[in-house]
C-alpha positions, 0 to 999 in steps of 0.5 A: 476482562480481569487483570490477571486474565490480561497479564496471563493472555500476554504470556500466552502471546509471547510464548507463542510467538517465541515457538514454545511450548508450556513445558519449555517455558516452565523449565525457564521460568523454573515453576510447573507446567500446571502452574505455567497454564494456569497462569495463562487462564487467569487462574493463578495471580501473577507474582512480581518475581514470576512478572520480572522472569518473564521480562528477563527471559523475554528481553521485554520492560516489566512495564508490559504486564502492568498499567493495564486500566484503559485509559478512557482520553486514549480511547477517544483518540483511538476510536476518532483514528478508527472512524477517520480512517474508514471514512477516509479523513487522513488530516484527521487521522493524522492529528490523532497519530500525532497524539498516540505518538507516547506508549500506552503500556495497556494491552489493549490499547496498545494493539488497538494503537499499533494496528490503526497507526500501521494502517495510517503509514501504509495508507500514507505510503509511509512503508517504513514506519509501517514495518518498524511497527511490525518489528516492534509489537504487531509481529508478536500479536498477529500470530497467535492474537484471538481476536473475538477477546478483545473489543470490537474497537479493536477488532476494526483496528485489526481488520483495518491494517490487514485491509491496508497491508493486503492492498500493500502486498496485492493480495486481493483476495485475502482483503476481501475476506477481511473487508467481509468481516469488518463489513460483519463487525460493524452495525452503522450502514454509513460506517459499512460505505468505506470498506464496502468502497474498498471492495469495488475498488479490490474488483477492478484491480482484479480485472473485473472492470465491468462489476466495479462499474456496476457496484459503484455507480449506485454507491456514487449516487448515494454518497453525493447525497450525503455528507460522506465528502471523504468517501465521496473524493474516494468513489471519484476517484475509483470511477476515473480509474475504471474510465481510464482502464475502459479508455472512456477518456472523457468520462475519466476528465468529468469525474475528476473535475468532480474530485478536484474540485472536492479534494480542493475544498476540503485540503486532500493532497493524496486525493489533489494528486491522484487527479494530477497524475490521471489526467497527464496518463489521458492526455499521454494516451490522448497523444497531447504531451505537452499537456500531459507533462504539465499535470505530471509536473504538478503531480510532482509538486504534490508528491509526498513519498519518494516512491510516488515522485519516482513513478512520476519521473517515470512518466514525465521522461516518457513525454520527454522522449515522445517530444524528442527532448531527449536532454530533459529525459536524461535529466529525469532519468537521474531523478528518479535514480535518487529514489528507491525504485520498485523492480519494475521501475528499474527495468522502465529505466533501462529500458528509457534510457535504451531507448534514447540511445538509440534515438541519439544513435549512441550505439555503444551506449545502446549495447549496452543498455539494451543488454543490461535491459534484456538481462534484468528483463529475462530474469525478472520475467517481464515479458512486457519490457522485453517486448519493447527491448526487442523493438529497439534492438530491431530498429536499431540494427535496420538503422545500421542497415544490418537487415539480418539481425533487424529480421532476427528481432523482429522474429523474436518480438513476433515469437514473444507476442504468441507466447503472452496470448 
């Protein structure tokens, strides 16, 4: 493409964005609406004091419509952060954020550049720096952005965040579609293997265990066979959460093993962590707490964003109740307080703390809790949490022998259960 046709793309790209119509921005820029769309096609040669009016007018450096030539060191480490993130090699995604750190000021590769490094941050859970990208470039390309202009480097950067923000955002069906496309762009089979993944795991998030199973156990197989350790660490960790959700507990521990041991070799924190996590929920489920506490524990230790330490507090406060530890629950329920916890999360944490103030029998400070609790239950819509609230309401009043309201609770709780089936 020639250098007018960029300059001209990226005006057509701002005034888009900006809800504007040709006529509208000639007026501005004081130049016909003919001369404006010409512009636009690369027809017309962008002057320097049409380039310093459009800047003005869109409180944006001159610097965007300039140094346009690509820049061929930039574009090795744009098409290596590619390759790393489907292959699912974040330390070597990492090391070439790091590089990209600097403004490119090439159309091109600075949307290539902003999509790979979004999807990176929202991989890595890093949600902020994902959405200051958003405020600072991508909002402004994905509105309008022809996709099939520009290289298919940069088309699988594009494809590679709306996967990630999709996932982020748990609407599924949409990434399936873009995962779909991607699989289209790319020709290397061993490429299509990390969106293909991607797919199975998008199935049992959706509930269809039974296909996931099915989809990934050939794609296990075929992986183990090969050198894609990466995406193997990946399909170990899919196939432990299908076992975990079929309660094939066993199963689950075998295959991480598997991935512990590969997450091990080859420095994957995420990965290490995941299989912390998974086996402290089996041994909760399997009843075994205190074992369950230790892998949350060391769960803790590897997690790296506020958010994940949050969710891990949550459950090791859930062991402390069981063990009757009560004080311990109480320590961890402040924890996870100086995190920003999810909605959810909030109404787990009121719910915990109800919970030990009945156990303590603290009746004051069970009103209210469970108050508060039933409240911020109702009005999020958590049918779930508010199912247990009432459980504690009716353990608590048939404690205090007050057999009538007990009764009431209990009602309430039954009346809860026929709604949800």
């Amino acid at each position: 493409m020639s250098l007018i046709f960029h300059a001209g793309k990226r005006i057509t790209l701002l005034r888009n964005y900006a809800l504007m119509s040709q006529d509208e921005l000639a007026k501005e820029l004081n130049i016909s609406r003919s001369y404006l769309s010409n512009l636009e096609k690369g027809k017309n040669p962008l002057l320097n004091h049409i380039i310093k009016d459009v800047a003005s007018f869109f409180k944006i450096h001159s610097d965007f419509f300039m140094n346009l030539t690509p820049n061929n060191e930039v574009q090795k480490y744009l098409d290596s952060l590619s390759e790393s993130l489907l292959q699912n090699r974040m330390r070597d995604a990492q090391a070439c954020v790091i590089s990209l750190e600097i403004p490119l000021f090439n159309l091109i590769q600075d949307i290539e550049a902003n999509f790979l490094k979004a999807a990176y941050y929202l991989r890595s859970h890093q949600y902020e720096k994902t959405y200051e990208l958003e405020e600072e470039f991508i909002k402004v390309l994905l509105r309008d952005f022809e996709i099939t202009a520009v290289p298919l480097s940069t088309q699988k950067a594009y494809y590679c965040y709306l996967i990630e923000k999709n996932i982020h955002l748990r609407h599924y069906s949409s990434c399936e579609k873009y995962c779909n496309r991607l699989i289209d762009l790319l020709s290397n089979q061993s490429e299509k293997q990390g969106p293909e993944l991607t797919k199975v795991y998008l199935k049992m998030k959706q509930g269809n265990k039974a296909l996931a199973f099915s989809q990934i156990q050939p794609m296990i197989t075929t992986l183990e066979s090969s050198n894609q350790h990466h995406l193997l660490a990946e399909g170990y960790s899919f196939l432990s959460s299908i076992h975990i959700d079929l309660k094939l507990y066993e199963n689950a521990l075998e295959h991480l093993e598997k991935l512990d041991l590969l997450a091990t070799e080859l420095e994957l924190p995420n990965q290490r962590f995941i299989v912390a996590q998974q086996r402290g929920y089996i041994y909760r489920e399997l009843k075994n707490y205190n074992q369950s506490l230790a892998f949350h524990k060391e769960a803790l230790t590897l997690a790296t964003t506020s958010s994940r330490k949050a969710t891990v507090h949550l459950s090791i406060i859930s062991n402390y109740i069981e063990l009757n530890d009560l004080e311990n629950a109480e320590l961890h329920i402040s924890f996870a307080h100086k995190y920003e916890v999810s909605t959810y999360e909030k109404m787990v944490l009121l719910s915990y703390s109800s919970q030990i103030a009945l156990y303590k029998g603290d009746r004051e400070k069970f009103q209210e809790t469970h108050q508060k609790s039933l409240t911020f239950f109702i009005e999020n819509n958590y049918a779930k949490n508010l199912h247990y609230v009432y459980s504690y309401l009716a353990d608590f009043h048939l404690k205090q022998r007050k057999y009538k309201l007990a009764a009431e609770y209990y009602k309430k709780k039954e009346n809860l259960n026929y709604e949800i089936i």
